[in-house]
C-alpha positions as CSV (number, residue, x, y, z in Angstrom):
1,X,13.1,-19.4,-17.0
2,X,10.7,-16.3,-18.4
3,X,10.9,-13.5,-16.1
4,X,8.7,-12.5,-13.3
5,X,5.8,-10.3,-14.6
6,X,6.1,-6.6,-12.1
7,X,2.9,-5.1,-10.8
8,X,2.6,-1.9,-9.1
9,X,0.0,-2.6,-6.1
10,X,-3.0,-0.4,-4.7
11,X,-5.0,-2.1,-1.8
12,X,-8.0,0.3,0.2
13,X,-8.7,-0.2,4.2
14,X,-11.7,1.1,4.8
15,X,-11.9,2.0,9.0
16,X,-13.9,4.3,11.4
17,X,-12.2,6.6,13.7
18,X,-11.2,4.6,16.2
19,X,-7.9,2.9,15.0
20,X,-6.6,6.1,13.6
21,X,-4.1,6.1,16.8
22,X,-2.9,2.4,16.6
23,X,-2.7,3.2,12.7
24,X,-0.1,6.5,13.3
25,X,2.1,4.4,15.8
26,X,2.5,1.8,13.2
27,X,3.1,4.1,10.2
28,X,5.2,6.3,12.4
29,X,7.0,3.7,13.9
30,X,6.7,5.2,17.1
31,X,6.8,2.0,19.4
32,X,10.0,0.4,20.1
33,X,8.6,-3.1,19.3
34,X,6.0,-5.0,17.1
35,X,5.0,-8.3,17.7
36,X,2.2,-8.0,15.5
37,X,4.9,-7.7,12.5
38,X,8.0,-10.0,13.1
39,X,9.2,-8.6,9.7
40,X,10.0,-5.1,10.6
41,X,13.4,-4.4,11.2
42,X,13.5,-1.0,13.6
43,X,17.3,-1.1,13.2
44,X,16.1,0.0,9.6
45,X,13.1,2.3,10.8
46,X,15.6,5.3,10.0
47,X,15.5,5.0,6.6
48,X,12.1,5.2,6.4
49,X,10.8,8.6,5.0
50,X,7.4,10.9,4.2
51,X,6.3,11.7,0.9
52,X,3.7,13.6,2.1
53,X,5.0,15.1,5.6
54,X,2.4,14.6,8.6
55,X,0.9,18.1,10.1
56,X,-0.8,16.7,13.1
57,X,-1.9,13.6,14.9
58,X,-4.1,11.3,12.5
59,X,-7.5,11.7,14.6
60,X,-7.0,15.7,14.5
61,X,-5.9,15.8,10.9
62,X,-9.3,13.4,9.9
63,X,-11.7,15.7,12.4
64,X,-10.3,19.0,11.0
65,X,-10.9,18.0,7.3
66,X,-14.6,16.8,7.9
67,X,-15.2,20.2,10.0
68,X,-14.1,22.5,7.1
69,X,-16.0,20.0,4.7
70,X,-18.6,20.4,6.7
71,X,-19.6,16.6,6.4
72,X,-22.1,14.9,8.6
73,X,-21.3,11.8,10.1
74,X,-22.9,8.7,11.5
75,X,-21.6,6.3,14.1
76,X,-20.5,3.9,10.9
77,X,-19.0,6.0,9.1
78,X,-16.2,5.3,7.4
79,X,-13.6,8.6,8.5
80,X,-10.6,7.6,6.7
81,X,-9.0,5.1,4.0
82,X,-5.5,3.6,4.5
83,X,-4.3,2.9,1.2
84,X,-1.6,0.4,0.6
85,X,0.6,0.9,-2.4
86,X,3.7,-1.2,-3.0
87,X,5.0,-3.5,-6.2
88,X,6.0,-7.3,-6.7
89,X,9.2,-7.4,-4.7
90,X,11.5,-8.5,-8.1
91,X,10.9,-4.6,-8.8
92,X,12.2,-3.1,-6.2
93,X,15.6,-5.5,-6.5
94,X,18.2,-4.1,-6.9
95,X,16.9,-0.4,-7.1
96,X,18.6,2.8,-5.6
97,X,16.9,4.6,-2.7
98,X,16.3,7.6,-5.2
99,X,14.7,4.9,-8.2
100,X,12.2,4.0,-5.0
101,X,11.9,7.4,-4.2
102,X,10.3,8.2,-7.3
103,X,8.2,5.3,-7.7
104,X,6.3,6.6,-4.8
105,X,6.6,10.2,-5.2
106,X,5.0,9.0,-8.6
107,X,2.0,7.1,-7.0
108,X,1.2,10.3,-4.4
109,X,0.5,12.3,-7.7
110,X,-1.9,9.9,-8.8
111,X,-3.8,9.6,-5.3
112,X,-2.9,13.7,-5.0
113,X,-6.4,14.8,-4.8
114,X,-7.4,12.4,-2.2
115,X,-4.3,11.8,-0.2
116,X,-4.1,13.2,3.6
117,X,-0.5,12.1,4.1
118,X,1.9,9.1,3.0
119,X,5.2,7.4,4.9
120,X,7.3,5.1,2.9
121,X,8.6,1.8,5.0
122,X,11.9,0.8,4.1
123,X,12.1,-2.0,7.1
124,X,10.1,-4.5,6.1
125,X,11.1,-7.1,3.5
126,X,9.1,-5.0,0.8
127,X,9.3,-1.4,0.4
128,X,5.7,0.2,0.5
129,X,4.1,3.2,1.1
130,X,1.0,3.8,3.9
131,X,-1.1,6.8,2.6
132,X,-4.2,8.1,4.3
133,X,-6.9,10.1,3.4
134,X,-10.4,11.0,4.1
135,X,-13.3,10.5,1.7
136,X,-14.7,13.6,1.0
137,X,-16.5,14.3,-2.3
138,X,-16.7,16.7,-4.2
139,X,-19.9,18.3,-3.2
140,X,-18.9,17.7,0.8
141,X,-19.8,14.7,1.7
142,X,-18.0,11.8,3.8
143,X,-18.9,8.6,1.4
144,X,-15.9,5.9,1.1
145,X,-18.9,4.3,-0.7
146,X,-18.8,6.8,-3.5
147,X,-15.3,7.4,-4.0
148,X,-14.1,3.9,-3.7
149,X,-16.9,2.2,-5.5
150,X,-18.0,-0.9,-5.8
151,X,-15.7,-4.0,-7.9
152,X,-16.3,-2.1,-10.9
153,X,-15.2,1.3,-10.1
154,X,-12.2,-0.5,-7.8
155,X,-10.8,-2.3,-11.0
156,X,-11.4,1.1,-12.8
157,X,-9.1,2.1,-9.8
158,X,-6.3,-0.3,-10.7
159,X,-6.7,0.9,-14.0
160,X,-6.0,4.4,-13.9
161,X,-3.3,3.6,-11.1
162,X,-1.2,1.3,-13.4
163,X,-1.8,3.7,-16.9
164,X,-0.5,6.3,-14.6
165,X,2.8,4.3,-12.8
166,X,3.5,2.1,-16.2
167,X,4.6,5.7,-17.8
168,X,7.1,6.3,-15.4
169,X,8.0,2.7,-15.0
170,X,7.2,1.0,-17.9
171,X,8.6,-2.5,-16.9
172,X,5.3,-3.0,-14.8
173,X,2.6,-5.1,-15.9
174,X,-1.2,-5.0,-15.5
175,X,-2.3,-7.9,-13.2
176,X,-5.6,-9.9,-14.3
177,X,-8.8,-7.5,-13.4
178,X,-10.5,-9.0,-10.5
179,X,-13.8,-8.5,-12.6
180,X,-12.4,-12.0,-14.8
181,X,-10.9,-13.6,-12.2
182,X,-13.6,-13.3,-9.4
183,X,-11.1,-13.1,-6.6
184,X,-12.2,-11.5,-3.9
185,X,-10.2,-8.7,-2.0
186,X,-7.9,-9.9,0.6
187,X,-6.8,-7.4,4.1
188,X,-3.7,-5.9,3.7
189,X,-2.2,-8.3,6.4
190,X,-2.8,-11.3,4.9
191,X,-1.5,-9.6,1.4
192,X,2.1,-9.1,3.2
193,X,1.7,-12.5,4.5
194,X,1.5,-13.7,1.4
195,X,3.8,-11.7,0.0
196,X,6.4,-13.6,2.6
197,X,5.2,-17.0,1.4
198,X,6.0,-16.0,-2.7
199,X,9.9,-15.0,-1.6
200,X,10.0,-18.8,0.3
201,X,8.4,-20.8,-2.6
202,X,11.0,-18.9,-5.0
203,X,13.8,-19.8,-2.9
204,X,12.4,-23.4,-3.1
205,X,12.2,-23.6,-6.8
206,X,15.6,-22.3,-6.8
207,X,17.2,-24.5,-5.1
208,X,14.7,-27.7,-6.9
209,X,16.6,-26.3,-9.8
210,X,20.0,-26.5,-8.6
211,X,19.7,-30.1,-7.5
212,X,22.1,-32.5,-9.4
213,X,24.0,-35.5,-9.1
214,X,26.8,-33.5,-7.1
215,X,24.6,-32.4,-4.6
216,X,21.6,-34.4,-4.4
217,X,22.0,-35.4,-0.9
């Protein structure tokens, strides 16, 4: 059986102010429960670490960078971007907490410009890192619109992002642009969801293939 093709993985949240406090509790894992996400273990929330260690509260780290910017701002604004990056779960197999270390430390510097802060989760079934920033550009404005992009510029994003990982890690392999395949961007939720649902149809096929006349029952 040919082996799994390894991608590293960059998904954008685009969100107003408002969830920046339910955001830090679940990046911080600072409740003692979440229902929302049976697949965090908190037994294993000590392993978790910062790349990118947090100053302040998320809402008082986004309003003090758009005061110095100077930025106006607009009831729909978009104040900040939570940036999922992560990779197929066959790459992190078998991998030392320092190899997955680096990975990360490794995708920070290529978000370096634009990052606000990052927290790798080590309990959940995939490790990944949450990293937050706020849109700022270059000449002081608050535009997700302009830095993000639209489809084009977001596939220029995935790009750059795996030119820049596949040098460190050269095992991983570009995914399919969405520009040819037309798929359209899916939440970060359902992305973990289905990340849960690849792992069980794997572990279906795998045992399909171990059927035999033994064991058929």
């Amino acid at each position: 059986m040919a082996q799994k093709a390894q991608h590293a993985i960059l998904r954008f949240a685009k969100h107003k102010a408002g969830p920046a406090g339910a955001l830090e509790a679940h990046h911080e894992r600072t409740k003692e429960q979440y229902a929302s996400n049976p697949d965090i273990d908190t037994s294993r929330s000590r392993d978790n670490f910062h790349i990118i260690q947090p100053a302040q509260k998320y809402r008082r780290e986004i309003n003090s960078r758009i005061e110095a910017a100077g930025c106006r701002t607009r009831k729909d604004s978009t104040m900040f971007v939570d940036t999922l990056i992560t990779a197929s779960p066959e790459f992190f197999t078998g991998r030392s907490r320092k190899e997955v270390q680096a990975y990360f430390t490794e995708a920070v510097a290529f978000m370096e410009k634009k990052v606000g802060r990052g927290v790798v989760h080590m309990d959940e079934k995939t490790p990944h890192l949450h990293l937050c920033f706020t849109p700022i550009t270059e000449d002081g404005r608050l535009s997700a619109k302009e830095i993000l992009g639209n489809r084009a510029q977001l596939s220029k994003w995935q790009d750059e992002f795996h030119a820049h990982m596949k040098k460190a890690f050269p095992v991983l392999k570009r995914g399919e642009s969405a520009l040819v395949t037309r798929r359209k961007h899916i939440p970060t939720w359902l992305f973990k969801q289905s990340v849960d649902l690849t792992r069980q149809q794997q572990a279906i096929e795998k045992a399909v293939s171990e059927i035999g006349v033994l064991n058929a029952g």
